[in-house]
C-alpha positions as CSV (number, residue, x, y, z in Angstrom):
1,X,-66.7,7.4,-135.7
2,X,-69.8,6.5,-137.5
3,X,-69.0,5.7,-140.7
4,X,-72.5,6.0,-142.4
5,X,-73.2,8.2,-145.7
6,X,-76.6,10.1,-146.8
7,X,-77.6,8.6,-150.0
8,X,-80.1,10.6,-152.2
9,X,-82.3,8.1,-154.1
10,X,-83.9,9.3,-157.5
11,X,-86.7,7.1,-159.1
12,X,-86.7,7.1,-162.5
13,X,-90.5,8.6,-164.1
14,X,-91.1,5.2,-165.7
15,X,-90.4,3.1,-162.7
16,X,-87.4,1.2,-164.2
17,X,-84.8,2.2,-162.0
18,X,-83.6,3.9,-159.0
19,X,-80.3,6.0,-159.0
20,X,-78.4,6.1,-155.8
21,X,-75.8,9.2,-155.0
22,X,-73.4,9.9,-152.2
23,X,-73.5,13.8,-152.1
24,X,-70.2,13.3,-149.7
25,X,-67.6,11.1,-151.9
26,X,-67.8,12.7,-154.9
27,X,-68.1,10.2,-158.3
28,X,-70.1,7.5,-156.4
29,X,-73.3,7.4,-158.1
30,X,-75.2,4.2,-158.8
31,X,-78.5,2.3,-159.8
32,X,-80.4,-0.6,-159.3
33,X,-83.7,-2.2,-160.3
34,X,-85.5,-1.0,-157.0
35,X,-84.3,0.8,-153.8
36,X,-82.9,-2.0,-152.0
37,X,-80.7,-3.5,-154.9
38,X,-79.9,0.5,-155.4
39,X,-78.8,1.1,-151.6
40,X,-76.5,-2.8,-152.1
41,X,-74.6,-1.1,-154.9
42,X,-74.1,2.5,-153.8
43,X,-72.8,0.8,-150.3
44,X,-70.0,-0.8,-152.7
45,X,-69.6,2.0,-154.6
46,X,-69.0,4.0,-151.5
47,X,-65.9,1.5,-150.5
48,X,-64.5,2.0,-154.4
49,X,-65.0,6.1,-154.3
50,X,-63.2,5.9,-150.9
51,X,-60.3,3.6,-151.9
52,X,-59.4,6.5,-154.7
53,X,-59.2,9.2,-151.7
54,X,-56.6,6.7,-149.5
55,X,-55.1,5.9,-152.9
56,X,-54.1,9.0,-153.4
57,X,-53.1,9.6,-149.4
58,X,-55.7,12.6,-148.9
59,X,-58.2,12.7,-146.1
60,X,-61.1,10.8,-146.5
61,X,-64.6,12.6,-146.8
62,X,-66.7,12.3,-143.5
63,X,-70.3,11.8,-143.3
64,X,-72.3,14.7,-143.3
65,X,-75.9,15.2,-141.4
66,X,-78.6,14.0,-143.3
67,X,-81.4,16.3,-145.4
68,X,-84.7,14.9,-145.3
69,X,-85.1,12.4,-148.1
70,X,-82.0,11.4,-147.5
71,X,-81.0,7.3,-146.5
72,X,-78.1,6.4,-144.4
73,X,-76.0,3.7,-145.6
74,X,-73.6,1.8,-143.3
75,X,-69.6,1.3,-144.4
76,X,-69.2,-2.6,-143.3
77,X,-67.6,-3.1,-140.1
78,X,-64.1,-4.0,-141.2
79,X,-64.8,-1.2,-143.5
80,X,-65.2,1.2,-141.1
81,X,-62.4,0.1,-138.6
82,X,-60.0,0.6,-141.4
83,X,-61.0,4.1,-142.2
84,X,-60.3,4.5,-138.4
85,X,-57.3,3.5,-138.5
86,X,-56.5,5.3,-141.9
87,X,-57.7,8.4,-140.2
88,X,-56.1,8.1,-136.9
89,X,-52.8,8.0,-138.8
90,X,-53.3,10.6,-140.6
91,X,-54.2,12.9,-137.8
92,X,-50.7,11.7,-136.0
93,X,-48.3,11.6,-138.9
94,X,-48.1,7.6,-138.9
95,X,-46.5,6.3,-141.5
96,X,-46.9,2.7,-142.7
97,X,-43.6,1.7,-141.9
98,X,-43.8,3.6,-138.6
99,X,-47.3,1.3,-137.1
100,X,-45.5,-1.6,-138.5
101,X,-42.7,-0.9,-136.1
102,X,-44.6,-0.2,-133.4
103,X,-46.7,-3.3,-133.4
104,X,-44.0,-5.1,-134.3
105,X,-45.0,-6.2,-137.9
106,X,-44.0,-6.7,-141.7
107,X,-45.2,-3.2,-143.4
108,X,-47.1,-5.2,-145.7
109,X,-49.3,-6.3,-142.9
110,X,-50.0,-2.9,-142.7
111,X,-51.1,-2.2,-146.2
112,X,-53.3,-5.4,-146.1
113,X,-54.6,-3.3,-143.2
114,X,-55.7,-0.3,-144.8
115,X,-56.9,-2.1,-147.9
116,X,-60.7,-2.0,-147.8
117,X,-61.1,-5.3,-150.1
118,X,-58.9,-7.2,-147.8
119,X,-60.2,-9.6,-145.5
120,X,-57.8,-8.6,-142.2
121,X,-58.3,-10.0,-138.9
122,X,-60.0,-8.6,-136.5
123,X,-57.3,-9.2,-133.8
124,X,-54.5,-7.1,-136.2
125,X,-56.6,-4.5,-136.5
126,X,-57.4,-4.2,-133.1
127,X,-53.5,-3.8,-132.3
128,X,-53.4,-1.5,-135.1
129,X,-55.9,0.3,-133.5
130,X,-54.3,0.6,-130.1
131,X,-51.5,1.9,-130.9
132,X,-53.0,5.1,-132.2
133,X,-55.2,5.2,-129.2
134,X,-58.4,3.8,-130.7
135,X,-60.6,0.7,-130.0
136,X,-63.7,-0.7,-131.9
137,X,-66.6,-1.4,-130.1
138,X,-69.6,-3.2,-131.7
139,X,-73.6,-2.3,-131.5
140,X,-75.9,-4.7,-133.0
141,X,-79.5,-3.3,-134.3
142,X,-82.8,-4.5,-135.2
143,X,-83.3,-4.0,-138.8
């Protein structure tokens, strides 16, 4: 799964600010000074709108195809691993306390896991992501 979200940006007439919106997470609308600070914020306001869905346990929104106009805004790696993994158990009826047996950790490990701020290691998640039959598999780009 790509994890990237079309982001509408809207100038303001007078040139003093750009607002940013994800049309797919509903509530994540954001500014900056110019389109890049404006396309920084809305790609951490995209992690906070997020963390409410998985707070509340319910299915992530997905990405949809972009309109023209539109810019696509990458989820951070670790980010998007951990949506991966968030969504694989959701699919299978995993439990926390039910990867945590099966790879053989502390369920708190697990909720570190599947929180977006936290800095997990890559080698944890990667077992985490075995177990419910994924694997991650990197592609660097030219900017």
């Amino acid at each position: 799964m790509h994890y990237a979200y079309p982001i509408d940006l809207t100038p303001e007439a007078d040139g003093s600010a750009v607002t940013a919106q994800a049309p797919d997470v509903p509530g994540v609308t954001t500014w900056g000074d110019d389109t890049a600070e404006a396309l920084r914020n809305v790609a951490d306001a995209l992690v906070a709108g997020i963390e409410v869905w998985i707070g509340r346990g319910d299915p992530i929104p997905m990405p949809s195809a972009p309109r023209p106009g539109q810019v696509m805004v990458d989820l951070p790696p670790l980010v998007a691993a951990k949506l991966a993994l968030y969504d694989a158990m959701r699919a299978q009826d995993i439990s926390k306390s039910e990867l945590a047996r099966r790879i053989g950790v502390d369920e708190s490990l697990v909720r570190r896991l599947l929180d977006l701020r936290h800095r997990s290691r890559l080698d944890q998640l990667e077992r985490a992501l075995d177990v419910v039959g994924l694997r991650i598999q990197l592609h660097i780009v030219a900017v």
